[in-house]
N, C-alpha and C positions, 0 to 999 in steps of 0.2 A: 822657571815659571811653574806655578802650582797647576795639576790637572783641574782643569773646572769643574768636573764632576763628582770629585770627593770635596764636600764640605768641609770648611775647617770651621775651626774652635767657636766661633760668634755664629755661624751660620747651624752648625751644631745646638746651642744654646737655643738661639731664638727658636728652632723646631721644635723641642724639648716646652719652652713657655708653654707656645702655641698651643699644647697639648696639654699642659695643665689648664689653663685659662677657656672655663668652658662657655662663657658669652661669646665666642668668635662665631660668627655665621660660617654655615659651611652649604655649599652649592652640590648641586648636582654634576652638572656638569659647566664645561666654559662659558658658553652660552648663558648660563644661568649668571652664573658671575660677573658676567659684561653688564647684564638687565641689571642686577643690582646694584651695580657702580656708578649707572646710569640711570638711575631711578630719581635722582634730582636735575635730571637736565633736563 
């Protein structure tokens, strides 16, 4: 079984995207993140 803490090769990738890809919203903190998940309910 792989350690869940080292990311592998897709998981790897998509963080790499993520960081190209500068429209992503980025949150302050958790809280903030939940408010905006939830900003249409």
């Amino acid at each position: 079984m792989e350690d869940a803490l080292v990311p592998n090769a897709t998981t790897i990738e998509a963080m790499r995207e993520s960081r190209r890809r500068k429209g992503l919203p980025r949150y302050a903190s958790v809280q903030a993140l939940f408010d905006g998940l939830h900003a249409d309910d």
